[in-house]
N, C-alpha and C positions, 0 to 999 in steps of 0.2 A: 504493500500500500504506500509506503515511502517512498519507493523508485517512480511511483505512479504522481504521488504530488510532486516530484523534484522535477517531474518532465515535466509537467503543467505550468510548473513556477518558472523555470528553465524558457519553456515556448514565451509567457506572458510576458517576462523581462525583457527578453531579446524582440520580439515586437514593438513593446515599448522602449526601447531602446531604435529600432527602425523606424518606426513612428516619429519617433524625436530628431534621428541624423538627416531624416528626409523634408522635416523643417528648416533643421541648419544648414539644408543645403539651400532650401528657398529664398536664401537670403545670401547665400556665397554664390558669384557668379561668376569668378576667375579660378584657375587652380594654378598651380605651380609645383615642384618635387619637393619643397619641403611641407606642404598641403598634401600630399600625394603618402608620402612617407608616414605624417602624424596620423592621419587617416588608416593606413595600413597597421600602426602601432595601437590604434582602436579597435580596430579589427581583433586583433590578437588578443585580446584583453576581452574584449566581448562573447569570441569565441570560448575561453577561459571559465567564461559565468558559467556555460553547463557543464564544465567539468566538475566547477566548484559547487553546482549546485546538487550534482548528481554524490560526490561527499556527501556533503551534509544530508542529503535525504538517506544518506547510508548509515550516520554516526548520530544523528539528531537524537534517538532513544538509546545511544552507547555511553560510558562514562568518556568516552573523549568526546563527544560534542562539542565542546566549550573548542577545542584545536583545528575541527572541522569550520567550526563557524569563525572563529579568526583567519582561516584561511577564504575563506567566501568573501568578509568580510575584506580583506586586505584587497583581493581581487577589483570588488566596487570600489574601493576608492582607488586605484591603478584605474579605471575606466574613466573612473570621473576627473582624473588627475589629467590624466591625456587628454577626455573631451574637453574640459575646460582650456587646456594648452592651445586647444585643435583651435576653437572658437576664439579664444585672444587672438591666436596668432593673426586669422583673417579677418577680425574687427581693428584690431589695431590699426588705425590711421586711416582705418576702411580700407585696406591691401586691399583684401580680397572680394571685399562684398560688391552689393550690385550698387548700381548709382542712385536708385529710389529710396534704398533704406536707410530712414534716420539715423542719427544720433542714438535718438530717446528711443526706437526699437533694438538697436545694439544693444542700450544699457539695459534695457529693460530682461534682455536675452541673456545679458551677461550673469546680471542679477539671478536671475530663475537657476543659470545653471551654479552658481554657489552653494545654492543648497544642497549638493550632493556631495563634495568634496567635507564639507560640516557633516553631516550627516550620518557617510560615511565610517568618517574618521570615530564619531561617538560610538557607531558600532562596532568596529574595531578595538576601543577600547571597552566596553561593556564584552566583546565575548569569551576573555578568558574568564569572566567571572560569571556567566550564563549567556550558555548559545545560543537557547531560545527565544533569550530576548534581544540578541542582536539582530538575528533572521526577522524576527517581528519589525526592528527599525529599517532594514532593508527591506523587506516588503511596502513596508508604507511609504517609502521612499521610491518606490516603483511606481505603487497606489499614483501619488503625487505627481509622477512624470506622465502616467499614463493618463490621467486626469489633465492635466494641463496640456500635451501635447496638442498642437492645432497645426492643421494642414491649411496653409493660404495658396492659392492660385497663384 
């Protein structure tokens, strides 16, 4: 039944995670290799979530949980560490972005993605002392993004 919710949470993440790169891409309209590269290094890290999530649905009722979900947890914030890099890089100075997008929708994008690197980071520290409750702040953390993701034209 474990393997069974780790692939569910596994699929929803990485969704919401696609959901969200295909937003920031709506708003990046040049590329370049060191965009090409951070992007790939997302990739990697992304790919990562179900390995670590497929752990933790293996260890979550084990007495190592707590090492499982530090390891899950480490992973989200390496995603979030990169997406956010990904996203400065091609806001900064508007390198990368399209020519209609503000300011005030950069910031406002920039802002949004902060919350993950925080977020993360708390659950990281909460999972050596319970994994369950770190899994619970990644999850809502997903909640979050998949809630807020918006697809613009």
């Amino acid at each position: 039944m474990t393997s069974f919710f780790a692939l569910g949470t596994s699929f929803v993440t990485v969704l919401s995670m696609w959901m969200n790169h295909h937003n920031m891409f709506n708003y990046i309209r040049r590329i370049d290799r060191r965009l090409m590269l951070l992007n790939g290094l997302l990739l990697l890290f992304v790919v990562l979530t179900v390995y670590t999530t497929s752990l933790v649905g293996d260890h979550i009722t084990d007495p190592d949980a707590n090492s499982a979900a530090t390891v899950y947890a480490g992973t989200f914030l390496a995603v979030a560490l990169v997406w956010n890099g990904l996203w400065r890089y091609c806001a900064s100075g508007h390198r990368l972005l399209g020519r209609d997008v503000t300011d005030q929708q950069a910031q406002t994008i920039t802002r949004q993605y902060a919350v993950a690197p925080l977020s993360y980071g708390a659950a990281l520290v909460i999972a050596p002392f319970s994994g369950l409750a770190s899994v619970a702040v990644i999850l809502a953390v997903a909640a979050f993004f998949a809630i807020t993701a918006t697809i613009s034209d």
